[in-house]
Structures are given as C-alpha cells and as structure tokens.
N, C-alpha and C positions, 0 to 999 in steps of 0.2 A: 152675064152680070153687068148690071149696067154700072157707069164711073160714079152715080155717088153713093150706090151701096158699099162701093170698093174705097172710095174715101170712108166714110163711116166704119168700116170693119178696122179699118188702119186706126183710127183714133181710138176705140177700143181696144186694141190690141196695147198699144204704146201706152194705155194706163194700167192695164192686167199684167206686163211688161216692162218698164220703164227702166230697167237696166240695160236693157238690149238696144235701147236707143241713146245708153249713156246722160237718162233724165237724174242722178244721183249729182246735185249740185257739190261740188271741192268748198271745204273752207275758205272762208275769206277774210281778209285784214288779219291776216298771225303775225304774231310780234313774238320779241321774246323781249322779258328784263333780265338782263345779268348785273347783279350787283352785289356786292361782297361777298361775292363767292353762293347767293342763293340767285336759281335761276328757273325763270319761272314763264311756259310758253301759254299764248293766251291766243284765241281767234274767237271768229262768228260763225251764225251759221241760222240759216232764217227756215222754219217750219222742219222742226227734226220731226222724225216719227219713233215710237216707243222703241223701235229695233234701232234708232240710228247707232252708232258706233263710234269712235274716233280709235284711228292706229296709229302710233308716234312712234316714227324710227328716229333711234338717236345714233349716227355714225361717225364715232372721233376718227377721227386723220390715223394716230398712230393705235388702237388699240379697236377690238371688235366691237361691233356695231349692237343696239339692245334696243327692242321695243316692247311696248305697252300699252292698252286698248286703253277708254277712260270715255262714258259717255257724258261727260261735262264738256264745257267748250275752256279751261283752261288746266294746265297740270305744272305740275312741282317737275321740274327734269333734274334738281342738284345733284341726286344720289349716278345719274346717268350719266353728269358731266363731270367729275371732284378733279381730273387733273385739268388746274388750270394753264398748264401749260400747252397744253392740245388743243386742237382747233374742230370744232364739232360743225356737223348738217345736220338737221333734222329736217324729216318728212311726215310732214301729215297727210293720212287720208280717209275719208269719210266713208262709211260702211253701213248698208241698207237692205240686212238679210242677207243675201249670197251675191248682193250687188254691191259696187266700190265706185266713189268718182277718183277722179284725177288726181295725183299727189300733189304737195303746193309743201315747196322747200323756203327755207331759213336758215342762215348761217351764223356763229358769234363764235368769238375767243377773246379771251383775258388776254393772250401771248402779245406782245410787240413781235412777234416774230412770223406771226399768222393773218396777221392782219393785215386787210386790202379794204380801201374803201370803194374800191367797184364790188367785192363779193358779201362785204360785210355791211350790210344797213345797218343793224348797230351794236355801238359801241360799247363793249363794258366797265366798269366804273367803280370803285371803291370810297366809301365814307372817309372823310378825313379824320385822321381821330382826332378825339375829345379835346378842345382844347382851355388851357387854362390862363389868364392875363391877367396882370397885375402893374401898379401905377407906381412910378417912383419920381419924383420931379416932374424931366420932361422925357421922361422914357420910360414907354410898355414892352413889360414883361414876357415874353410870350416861351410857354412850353407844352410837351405832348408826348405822348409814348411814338416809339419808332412802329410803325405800319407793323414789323413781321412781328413784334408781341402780342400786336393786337390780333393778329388775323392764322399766325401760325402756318402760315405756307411758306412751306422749302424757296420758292419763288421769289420769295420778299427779302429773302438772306443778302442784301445788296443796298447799297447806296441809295439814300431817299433824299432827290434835289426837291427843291418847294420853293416857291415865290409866295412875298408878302406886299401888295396892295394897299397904299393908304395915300391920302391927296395927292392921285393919280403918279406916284410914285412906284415903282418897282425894285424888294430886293432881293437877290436872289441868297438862297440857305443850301445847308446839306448836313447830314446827320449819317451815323453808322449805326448798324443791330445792336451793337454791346456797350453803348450809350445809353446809359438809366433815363434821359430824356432829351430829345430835341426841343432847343433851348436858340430862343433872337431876343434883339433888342431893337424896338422901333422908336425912333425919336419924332418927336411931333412938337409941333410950334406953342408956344404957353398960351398965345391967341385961343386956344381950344380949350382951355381950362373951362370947368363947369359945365363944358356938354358933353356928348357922345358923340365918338370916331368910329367909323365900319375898318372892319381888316378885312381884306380877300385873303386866302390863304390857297393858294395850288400847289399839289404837288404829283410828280410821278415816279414810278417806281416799276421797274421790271414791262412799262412800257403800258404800266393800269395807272391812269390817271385817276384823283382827287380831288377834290377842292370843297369850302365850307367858307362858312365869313361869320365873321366875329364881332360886336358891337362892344365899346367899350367905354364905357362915362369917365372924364378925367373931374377927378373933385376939385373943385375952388378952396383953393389956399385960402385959409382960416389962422386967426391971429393964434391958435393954439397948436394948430401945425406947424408955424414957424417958429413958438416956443420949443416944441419939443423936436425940432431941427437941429436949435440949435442948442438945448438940452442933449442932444446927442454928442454934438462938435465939445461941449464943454467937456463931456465927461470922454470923449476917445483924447481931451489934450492933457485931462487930470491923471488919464491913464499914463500917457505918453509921461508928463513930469513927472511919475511914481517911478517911472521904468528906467528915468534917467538918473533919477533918487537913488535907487538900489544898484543902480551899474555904478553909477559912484564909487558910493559905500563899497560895495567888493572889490573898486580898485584900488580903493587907500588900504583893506585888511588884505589885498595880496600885495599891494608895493609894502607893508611894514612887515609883513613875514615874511617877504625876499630879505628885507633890511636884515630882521635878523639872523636868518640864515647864513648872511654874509659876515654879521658882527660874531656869530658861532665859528663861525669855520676862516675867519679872516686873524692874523695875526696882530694886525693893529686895528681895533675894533674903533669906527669911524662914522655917525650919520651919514649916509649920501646927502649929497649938496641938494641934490633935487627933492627929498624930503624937511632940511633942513624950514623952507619955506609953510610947507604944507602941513608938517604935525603942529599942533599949537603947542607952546610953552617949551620949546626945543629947540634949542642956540650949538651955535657949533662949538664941537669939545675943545676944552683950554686942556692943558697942563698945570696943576696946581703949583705953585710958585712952591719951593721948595723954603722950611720955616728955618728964619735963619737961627744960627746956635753958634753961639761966640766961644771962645775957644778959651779954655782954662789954660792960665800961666803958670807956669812952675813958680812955687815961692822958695826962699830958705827956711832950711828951718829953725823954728822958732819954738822955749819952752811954752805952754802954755798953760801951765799951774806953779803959781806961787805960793811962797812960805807960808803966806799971809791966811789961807784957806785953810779951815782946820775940820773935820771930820770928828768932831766929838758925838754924835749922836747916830754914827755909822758903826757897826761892829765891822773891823776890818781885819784883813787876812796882811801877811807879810806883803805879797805881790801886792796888793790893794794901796796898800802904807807907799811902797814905794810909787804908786800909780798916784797916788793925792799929790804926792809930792811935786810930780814933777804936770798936773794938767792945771790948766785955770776952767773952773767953769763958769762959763758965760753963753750967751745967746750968739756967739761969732759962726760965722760962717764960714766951712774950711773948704779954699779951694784949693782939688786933687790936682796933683800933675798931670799934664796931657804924655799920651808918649806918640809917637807917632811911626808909621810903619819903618822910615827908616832907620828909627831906634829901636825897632823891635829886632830889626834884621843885622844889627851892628854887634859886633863884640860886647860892648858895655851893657846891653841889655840881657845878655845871658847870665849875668852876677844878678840883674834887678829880676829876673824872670823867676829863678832860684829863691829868692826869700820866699818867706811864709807872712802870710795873711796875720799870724800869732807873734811875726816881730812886732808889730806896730803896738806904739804905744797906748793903754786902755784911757776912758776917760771918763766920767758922769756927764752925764747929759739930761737937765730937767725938763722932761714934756708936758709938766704944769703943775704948778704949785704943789708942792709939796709930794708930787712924784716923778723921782729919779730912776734913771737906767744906764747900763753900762755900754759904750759905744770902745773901738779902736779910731785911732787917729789916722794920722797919715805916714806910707813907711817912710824909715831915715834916711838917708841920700846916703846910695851905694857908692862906696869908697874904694 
C-alpha cells in the first residue's frame, strides 16, 4: 500500500471516527453569575450537532455532588447550589453520541470563608436593598430594610457594615437584624440646593458584598417653605407656652390644697407666707381687735316712781298699786351692777347669789305710745 493511500484512509477514518482522535471540542468561555442567591452557568460552543449534549457536575465542598445534562449552552444551577455557605466546582462536559471532550471547571461561593482569588474568578454579589431618601434642610435622610429580611438566609443573621459616598467623602454605618430599618444621615453643603447629589452606598455582610447609588435632588428654598419652617417653630413654641400655662396652673392648685391640708390639720390655721404673695386678694391674717365694752358702775339705789304718777286708766292688782307707787316711768336708762369674779367668789356674794330674780322691783315700761309692758328693776343691795 502505497503512503497516500494510507494518508487518505487515516482522514476518512478520523471523520467516520472522530472521538477516537478526541475531535469532540470542550466548551469554551463558561462563566457563571452568582447573584442574590440566583446562579446561573453560561458557555459556548461553535457547530453543535443534533446529538450534542452538555453534562454539568455540580460538587459543593461539604455535601454530595449532583449533575444534569442540558442541550443548551447556558443553565439555572440555584436549586444545585441553595447553601450559600459552601463553596461549589462545577464541571462541564460536552457529549457527541458515545463521544465526550475534555471537562472545563469553574469555581464560585457567596462564603468569605471560601474564597481565594487565585481559585475563584468570580465573585458573588448581592443587590443592595431598596433604598429610600429624603431632604430635610441640609441633611438627607437615608433608610433600608436590613439584608437578612430581604433575602432570608441564615447567613445574613449578622452585622451589616456599609459605607455612604458623597463629595468624595466617606462614611462609614452599621445596622443589626431586629432593627425595623437601617437608618444615616448625610449632610451636604446648601451650595447644592436645587440640583442633584449621587450617594454610593456599599456594603458587606457575612463576606457578600453590595453596593447601589442613589441620586437625590435637593429642592431650592421657596418663600413658602420658610413660611411654613417657621410656621412649624411658632406652633412647637405656642405648644411649649400652653405646657408652661398648665404646669402653672397645677402648681398653684397643688401649693393651695397643701395650704389647706395644713390650715385642716394645723392648730393655728395661717396662710403660708410664700403664698401670701401669689393668691390675689389674700393679706396676712390679723387678729380682730377685740370691741371694747365699758364696764357698768354700781349705782345706789334710787326710788324711781313717784306720787306724782297716777294709774287711773290701769286696772290694778294690790302688788301692782304698790309697784306704781314706788317706780317712775320714763325713758331712763338703768344701769346693772357689774359683779365681778372676785365678788362672785367672796362671802358677800353668797347672800346676792340667793335672792330671786322675783325680789326686784316690777315697773311699766312704754315701748310706744300708748303701749305699756311690765319689766323688773334692778335687785336692792344685799344688806
């Protein structure tokens, strides 16, 4: 056989063939994205034929290893990868009937703990959450749900540090899980009023990086924005003077019910001094001047009905006869003897104490024209 029949046979052979010579070209350019937790392996692959194949072995680090054929050139791997705490290989390899090329590996993990950047080309990565900002003066508002609400891995149960970026400024944050939101405040120059400011926002967590940016327009102060500024300041100082109004008022109705708690229960019931100033129309307590009363003299005694008086138009009794006789009537004014305690307490007063009210002599007495009444005198001096 001559040499180019024996070439020719070989080139026929190697296309009737062509796994035997390892003509089954490997995937090329595979990537993978890992991003929030979806991860998704992509490659190429030039002139497939109807049988071509793909084999995707997925091998986590700590748990057994799971493949799946897929004659597309790119696949959904989430369901192969869900603990992001593991560090995953995959191997792809192309399949051509009972033929296979070469495997062609790729490696990724979420973990900070697995990660090498000589073994991992790349990096996986999470969406910052949503964030929301808001203008106040000269300070924006910025808040956001904590990462492990958002995304619900065990993994995220941890401290989420984050930097915020603005005229080439950096500052740094941090936030906890049982915090309803992670909450900064960025201050910015008034200069910036009426445009817009970019935020960078990064952050990391459990060793998965973040980051987003934020645009934020500061509105130009308007004459009716600093009305109702300072319609705000009026009304938090009219509150303030209501509230110093009413604290007042409750201290003067509890100093005047201590007052009288103490005028209740105190023996000598007295303003306090320190109210005397503050109740109106309230002077300090006098003693009423005692009203003087002059003192009845003893007189002698004296008749005071004369002969002269006669009783014709009186029907009279014996006692009465002898009672005209001896009274005057007139408008005089009889003053009593005084006695005084140490005549009450003497000898002499035990004879005066003993008469009867019925010794004293009777007398008429007119309480107006033309009506008379019968009165007693004054008794006789006890002998």
């Amino acid at each position: 056989m001559s040499k180019h029949a024996v070439v020719q046979f070989g080139v026929v052979y190697a296309l009737l063939f062509p796994g035997v010579f390892g003509f089954v070209p490997s995937p090329t350019n595979v990537s993978v994205v890992c991003h929030n937790f979806v991860n998704v392996l992509y490659w190429n692959y030039s002139n497939p034929t109807e049988q071509m194949k793909f084999a995707i072995k997925v091998e986590p680090y700590e748990s057994p290893s799971q493949t799946v054929d897929t004659s597309q050139t790119y696949l959904d791997i989430s369901s192969y990868s869900t603990d992001v705490e593991d560090d995953y290989l995959v191997l792809l390899t192309a399949h051509d009937g009972q033929e296979k090329s070469e495997n062609v590996s790729i490696r990724f993990t979420y973990s900070k703990d697995y990660f090498d950047e000589n073994k991992h080309k790349y990096k996986c990565s999470l969406d910052f959450p949503a964030v929301n900002t808001s203008v106040h003066k000269d300070v924006i508002e910025v808040s956001f749900q904590h990462p492990f609400k958002l995304y619900k891995q065990e993994i995220m149960n941890d401290e989420f540090t984050y930097t915020i970026t603005h005229d080439e400024q950096m500052v740094e944050y941090s936030c906890f899980e049982d915090e309803d939101l992670c909450n900064a405040e960025v201050h910015f120059n008034q200069s910036v009023a009426g445009q817009c400011v970019e935020l960078k926002l990064e952050g990391v967590i459990a060793g998965i990086p973040s980051y987003t940016y934020s645009n934020v327009c500061v509105p130009q102060p308007t004459p009716e924005t600093d009305s109702a500024i300072s319609s705000h300041i009026k009304d938090k100082t009219g509150l303030i003077a209501a509230l110093i109004g009413v604290g007042t008022i409750v201290l003067f109705i509890t100093m005047g019910f201590v007052w009288l708690l103490c005028r209740k229960w105190s023996k000598i019931p007295k303003i306090p001094a320190f109210l005397r100033n503050v109740i109106p129309g309230q002077s300090p307590t006098t003693q009423p001047e005692p009203t003087p009363i002059s003192k009845m003299t003893p007189q002698g005694h004296t008749p005071l009905l004369t002969d002269s008086f006669s009783y014709d138009s009186f029907p009279s009794s014996p006692t009465e006869k002898d009672c005209k006789e001896n009274t005057i009537l007139d408008d005089t004014v009889v003053d009593l003897p005084v006695v005084s305690e140490e005549d009450m307490e003497g000898e002499d007063f035990e004879g005066f104490g003993s008469s009867s009210d019925y010794d004293r002599p009777k007398f008429l007495q007119e309480m107006s024209p033309g009506d008379f009444t019968e009165g007693y005198g004054p008794r006789p001096p006890v002998i």
